[in-house]
C-alpha positions as CSV (number, residue, x, y, z in Angstrom):
1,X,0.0,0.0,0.0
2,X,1.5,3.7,-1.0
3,X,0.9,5.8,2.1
4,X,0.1,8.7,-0.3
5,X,-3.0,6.6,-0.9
6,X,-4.2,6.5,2.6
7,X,-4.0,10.6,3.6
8,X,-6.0,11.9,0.4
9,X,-8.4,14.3,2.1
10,X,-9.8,17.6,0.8
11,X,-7.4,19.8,2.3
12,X,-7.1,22.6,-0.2
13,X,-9.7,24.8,1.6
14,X,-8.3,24.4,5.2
15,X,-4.3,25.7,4.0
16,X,-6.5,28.5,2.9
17,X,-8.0,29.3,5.7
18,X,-5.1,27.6,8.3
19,X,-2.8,30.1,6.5
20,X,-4.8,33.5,6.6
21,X,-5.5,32.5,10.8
22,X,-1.7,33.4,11.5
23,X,1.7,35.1,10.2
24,X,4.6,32.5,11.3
25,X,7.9,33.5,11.9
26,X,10.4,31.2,9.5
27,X,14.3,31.5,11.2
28,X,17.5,29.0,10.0
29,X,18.4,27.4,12.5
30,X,22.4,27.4,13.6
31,X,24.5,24.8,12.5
32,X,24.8,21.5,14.5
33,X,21.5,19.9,14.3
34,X,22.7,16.9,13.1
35,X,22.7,14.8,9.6
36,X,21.6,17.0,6.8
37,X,20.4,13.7,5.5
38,X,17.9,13.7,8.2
39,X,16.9,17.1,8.5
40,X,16.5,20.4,7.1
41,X,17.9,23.5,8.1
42,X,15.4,26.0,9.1
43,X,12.6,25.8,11.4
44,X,9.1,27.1,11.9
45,X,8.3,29.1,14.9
46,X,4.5,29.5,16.3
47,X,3.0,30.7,19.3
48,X,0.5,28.5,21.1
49,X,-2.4,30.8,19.9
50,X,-0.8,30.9,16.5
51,X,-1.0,26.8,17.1
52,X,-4.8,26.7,18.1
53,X,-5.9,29.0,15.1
54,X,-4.1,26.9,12.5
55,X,-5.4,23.8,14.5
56,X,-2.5,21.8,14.9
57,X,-2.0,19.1,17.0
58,X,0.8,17.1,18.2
59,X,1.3,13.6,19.1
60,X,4.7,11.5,20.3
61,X,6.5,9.0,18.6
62,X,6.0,5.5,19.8
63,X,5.9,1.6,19.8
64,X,2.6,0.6,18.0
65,X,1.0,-1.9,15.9
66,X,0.9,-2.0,12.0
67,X,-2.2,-4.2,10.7
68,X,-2.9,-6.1,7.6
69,X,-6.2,-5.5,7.1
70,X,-8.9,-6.9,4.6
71,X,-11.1,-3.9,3.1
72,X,-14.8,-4.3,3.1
73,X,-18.1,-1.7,2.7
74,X,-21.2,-1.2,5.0
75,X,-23.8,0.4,6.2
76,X,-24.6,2.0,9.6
77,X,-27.7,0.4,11.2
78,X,-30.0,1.1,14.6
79,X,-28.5,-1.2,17.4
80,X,-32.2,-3.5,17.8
81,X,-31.3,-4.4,21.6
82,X,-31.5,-1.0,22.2
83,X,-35.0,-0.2,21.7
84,X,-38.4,0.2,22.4
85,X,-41.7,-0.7,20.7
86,X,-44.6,1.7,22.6
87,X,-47.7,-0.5,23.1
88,X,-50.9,-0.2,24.8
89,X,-51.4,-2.8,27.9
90,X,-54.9,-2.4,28.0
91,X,-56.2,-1.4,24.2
92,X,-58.8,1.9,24.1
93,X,-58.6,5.2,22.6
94,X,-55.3,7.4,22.6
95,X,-56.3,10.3,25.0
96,X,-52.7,12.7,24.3
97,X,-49.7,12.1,22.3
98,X,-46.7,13.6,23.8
99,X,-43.9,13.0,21.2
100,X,-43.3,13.0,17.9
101,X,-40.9,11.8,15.3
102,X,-37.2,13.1,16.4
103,X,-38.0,14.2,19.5
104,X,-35.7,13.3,22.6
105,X,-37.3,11.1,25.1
106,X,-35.6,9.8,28.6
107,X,-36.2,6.9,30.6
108,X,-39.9,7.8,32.3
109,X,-41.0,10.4,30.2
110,X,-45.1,9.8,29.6
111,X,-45.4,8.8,26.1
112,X,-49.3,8.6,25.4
113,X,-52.1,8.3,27.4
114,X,-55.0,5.6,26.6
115,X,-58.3,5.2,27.6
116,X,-59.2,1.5,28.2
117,X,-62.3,0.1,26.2
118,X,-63.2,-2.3,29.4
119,X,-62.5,0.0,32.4
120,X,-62.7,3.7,30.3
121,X,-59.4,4.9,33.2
122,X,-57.2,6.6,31.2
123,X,-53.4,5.5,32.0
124,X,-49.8,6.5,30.7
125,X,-47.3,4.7,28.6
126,X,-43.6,5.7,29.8
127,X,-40.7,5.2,27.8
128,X,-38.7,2.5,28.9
129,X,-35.3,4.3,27.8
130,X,-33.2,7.5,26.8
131,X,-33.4,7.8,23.2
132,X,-35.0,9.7,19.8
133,X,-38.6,8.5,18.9
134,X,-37.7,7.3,15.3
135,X,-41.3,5.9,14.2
136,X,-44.9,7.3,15.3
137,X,-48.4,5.6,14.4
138,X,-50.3,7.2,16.9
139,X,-53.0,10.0,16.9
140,X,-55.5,11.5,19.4
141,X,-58.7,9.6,18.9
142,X,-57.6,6.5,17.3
143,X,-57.8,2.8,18.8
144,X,-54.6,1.1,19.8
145,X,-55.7,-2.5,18.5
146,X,-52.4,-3.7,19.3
147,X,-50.4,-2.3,17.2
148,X,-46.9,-0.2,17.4
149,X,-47.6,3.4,18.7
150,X,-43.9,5.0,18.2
151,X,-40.1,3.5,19.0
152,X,-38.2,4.6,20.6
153,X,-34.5,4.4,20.0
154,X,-31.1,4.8,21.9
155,X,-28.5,5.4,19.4
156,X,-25.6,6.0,21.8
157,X,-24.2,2.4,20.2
158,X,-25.3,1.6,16.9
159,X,-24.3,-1.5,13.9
160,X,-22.9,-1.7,11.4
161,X,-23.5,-4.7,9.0
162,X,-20.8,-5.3,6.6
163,X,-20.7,-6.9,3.0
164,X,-18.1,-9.9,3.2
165,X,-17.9,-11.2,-0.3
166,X,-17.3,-15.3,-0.5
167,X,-13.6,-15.2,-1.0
168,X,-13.4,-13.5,2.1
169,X,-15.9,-14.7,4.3
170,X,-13.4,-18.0,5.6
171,X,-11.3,-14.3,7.2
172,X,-14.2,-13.8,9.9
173,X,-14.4,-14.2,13.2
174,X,-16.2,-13.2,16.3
175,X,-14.0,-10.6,18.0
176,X,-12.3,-9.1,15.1
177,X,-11.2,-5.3,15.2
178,X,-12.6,-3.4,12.8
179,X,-11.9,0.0,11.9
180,X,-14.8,2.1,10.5
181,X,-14.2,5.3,8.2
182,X,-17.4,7.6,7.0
183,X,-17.5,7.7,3.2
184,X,-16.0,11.1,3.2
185,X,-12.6,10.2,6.0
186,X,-14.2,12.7,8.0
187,X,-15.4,10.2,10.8
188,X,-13.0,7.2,12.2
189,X,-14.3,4.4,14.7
190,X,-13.5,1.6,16.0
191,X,-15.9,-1.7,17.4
192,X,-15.9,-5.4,17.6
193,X,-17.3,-7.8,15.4
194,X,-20.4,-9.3,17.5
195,X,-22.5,-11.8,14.9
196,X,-21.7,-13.2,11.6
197,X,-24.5,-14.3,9.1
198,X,-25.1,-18.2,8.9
199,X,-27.0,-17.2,5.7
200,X,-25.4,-15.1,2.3
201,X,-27.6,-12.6,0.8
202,X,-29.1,-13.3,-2.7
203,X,-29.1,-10.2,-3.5
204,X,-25.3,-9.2,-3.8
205,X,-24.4,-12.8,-2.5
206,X,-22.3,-11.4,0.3
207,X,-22.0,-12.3,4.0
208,X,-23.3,-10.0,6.7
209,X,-20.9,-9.3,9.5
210,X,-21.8,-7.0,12.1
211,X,-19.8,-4.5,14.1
212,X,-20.7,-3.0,17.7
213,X,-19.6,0.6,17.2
214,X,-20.1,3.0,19.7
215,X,-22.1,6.1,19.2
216,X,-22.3,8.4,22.3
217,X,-21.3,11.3,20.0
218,X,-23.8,10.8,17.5
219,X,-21.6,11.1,14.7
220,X,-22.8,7.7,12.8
221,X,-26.0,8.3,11.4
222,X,-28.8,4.4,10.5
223,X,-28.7,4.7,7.5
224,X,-25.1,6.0,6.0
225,X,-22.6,4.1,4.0
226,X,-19.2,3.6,5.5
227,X,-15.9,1.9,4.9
228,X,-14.4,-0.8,7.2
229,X,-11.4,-1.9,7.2
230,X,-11.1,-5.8,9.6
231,X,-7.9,-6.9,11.2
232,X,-6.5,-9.9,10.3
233,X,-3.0,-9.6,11.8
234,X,-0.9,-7.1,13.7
235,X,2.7,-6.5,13.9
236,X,4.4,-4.9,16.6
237,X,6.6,-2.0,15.9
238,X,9.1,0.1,17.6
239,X,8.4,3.7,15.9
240,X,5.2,4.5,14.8
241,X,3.4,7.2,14.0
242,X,0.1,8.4,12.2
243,X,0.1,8.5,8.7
244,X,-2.2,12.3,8.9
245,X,1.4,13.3,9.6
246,X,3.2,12.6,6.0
247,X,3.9,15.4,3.7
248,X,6.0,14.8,0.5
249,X,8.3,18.3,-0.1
250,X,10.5,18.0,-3.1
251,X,9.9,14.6,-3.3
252,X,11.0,13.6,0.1
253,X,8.8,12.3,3.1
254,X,8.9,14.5,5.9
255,X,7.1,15.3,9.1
256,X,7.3,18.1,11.2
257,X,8.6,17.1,14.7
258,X,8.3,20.2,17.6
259,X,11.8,21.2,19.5
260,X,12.9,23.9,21.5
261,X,13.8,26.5,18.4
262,X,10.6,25.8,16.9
263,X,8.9,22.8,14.0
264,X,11.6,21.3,11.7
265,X,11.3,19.4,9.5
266,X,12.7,16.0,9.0
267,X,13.4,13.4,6.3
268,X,12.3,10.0,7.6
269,X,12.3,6.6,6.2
270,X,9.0,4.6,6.1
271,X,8.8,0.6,6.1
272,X,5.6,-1.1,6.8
273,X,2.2,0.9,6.7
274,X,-1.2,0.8,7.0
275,X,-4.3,2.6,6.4
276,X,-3.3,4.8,9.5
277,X,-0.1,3.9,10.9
278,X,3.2,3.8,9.8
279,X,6.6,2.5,10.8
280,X,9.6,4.9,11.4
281,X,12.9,3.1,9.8
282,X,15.2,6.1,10.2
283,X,15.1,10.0,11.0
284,X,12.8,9.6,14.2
285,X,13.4,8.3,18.0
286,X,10.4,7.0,20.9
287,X,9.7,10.3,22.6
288,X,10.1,12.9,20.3
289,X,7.0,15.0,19.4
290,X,5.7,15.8,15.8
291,X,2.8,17.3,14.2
292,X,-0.1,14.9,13.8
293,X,-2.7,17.2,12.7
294,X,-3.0,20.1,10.2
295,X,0.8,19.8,9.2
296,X,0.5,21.0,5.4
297,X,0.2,24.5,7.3
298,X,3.7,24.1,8.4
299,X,4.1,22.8,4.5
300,X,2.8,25.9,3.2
301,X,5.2,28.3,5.6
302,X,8.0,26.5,4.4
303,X,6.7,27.6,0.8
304,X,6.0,30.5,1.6
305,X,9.7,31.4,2.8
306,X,11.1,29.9,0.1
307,X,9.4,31.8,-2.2
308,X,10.3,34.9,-0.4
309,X,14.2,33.4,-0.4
310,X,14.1,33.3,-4.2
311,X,13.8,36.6,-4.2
């Protein structure tokens, strides 16, 4: 896998606006800071509000884990144990309505009130959870006659059922990592698989296997496509660091990595990667920090001051 394959995301916009949010101060550093093989000369120097407008973050290098992984599709899907079906006890008429479709709801809230046909007491259905009311069949007036008034819905965990095709199916297993990725990289998670389909589907003849993922900030919406990515083995490295980190300048791959004069950057070599790690062969050590977040800013100084150089 080319690691220049794994950080394509639309960036072009953000340098714009990263770049306009601050005015960093370029300085070449003294001699003395090591192989020029390693590292270039200058640095970058930003303040910590120069940092925060331009959104960078920082990480340190570090053992890690580099996975082979087997690349699959899916789609995000309401977690079933984790909801309610409102129905009437006692059927009669529905008296008040209290919620409606995509309306919060917590554990005891009064639902609907219904009027028994035998006994005519009107009485309350409470919701049996927190959670979003995602169907409603119920208006003032009508009978219950058994049926579903509204759901309710707790999406704080959701599923996600993957598409194994049969080639790939013999991979699965309960208990599988799996990486998930919205369709636009925006959104990463992570979950378990929980259940794998005894059963293909006729339809695209694949093999449902589905992923626990949690949810708690409501960024995975029923309903959306996603990528997966499922572990099937995992390599221990020494250095490691996150692939958002990688910029190629002048055909070298460099990070930026944080020190007392400021960001330099450094020439590293890669070896073994994946879709969001990567392992350090030269030009880093365990401890240092580096830019994991936002670093084409720092890309764009250094552009910037050469620009101005060549004049």
């Amino acid at each position: 896998m080319n690691i220049y394959d794994t950080i394509k995301t639309p960036i072009i916009n953000a340098i714009f606006y990263a770049t306009i949010c601050f005015s960093a101060s370029v300085a070449h550093a003294e001699s003395g800071h090591g192989d020029e093989e390693d590292r270039e000369e200058g640095h970058i120097e930003l303040s910590q509000e120069q940092m925060k407008h331009a959104g960078i973050g920082l990480a340190q290098v570090g053992p890690g884990a580099i996975r082979e992984t087997l690349a699959v599709y899916g789609v995000i899907t309401s977690n079933a144990e984790q909801a309610q079906a409102v129905t009437a006890r006692f059927d009669g008429v529905i008296r008040t309505v209290n919620k409606t479709i995509g309306d919060n709801v917590r554990k005891g809230d009064v639902l609907v009130t219904v009027e028994a046909n035998e006994s005519l007491k009107t009485y309350p259905i409470y919701s049996a959870l927190n959670g979003v009311i995602s169907q409603r069949n119920a208006n003032i007036g009508e009978q219950t006659n058994g049926k579903t008034l509204l759901v309710v819905e707790d999406y704080s965990s959701v599923w996600v059922d993957l598409s194994v095709f049969p080639k790939d199916v013999a991979k699965l297993s309960l208990g599988q990592t799996v990486r998930i990725k919205s369709t636009n990289h925006a959104s990463t998670g992570e979950g378990k698989i929980i259940f794998i389909a005894t059963q293909g589907n006729p339809s695209n003849q694949a093999t449902t296997a589905r992923v626990l993922l949690n949810n708690v900030d409501n960024l995975w919406k029923p309903g959306l496509f996603v990528n997966a990515e499922i572990t099937q083995t995992e390599t221990a490295a020494a250095t490691v660091i996150n692939n958002k980190a990688v910029q190629l300048i002048e055909g070298e791959t460099v990070i930026f990595v944080k020190g007392d004069e400021g960001f330099e950057p450094r020439n590293i070599t890669l070896g073994r990667t994946d879709g969001e790690a990567s392992e350090v062969l030269r030009g880093l050590k365990v401890g240092e920090t580096y830019v994991i977040k936002n670093s084409f800013v720092l890309k764009s100084e250094m552009g910037k001051e050469d620009a101005e150089h060549g004049h």
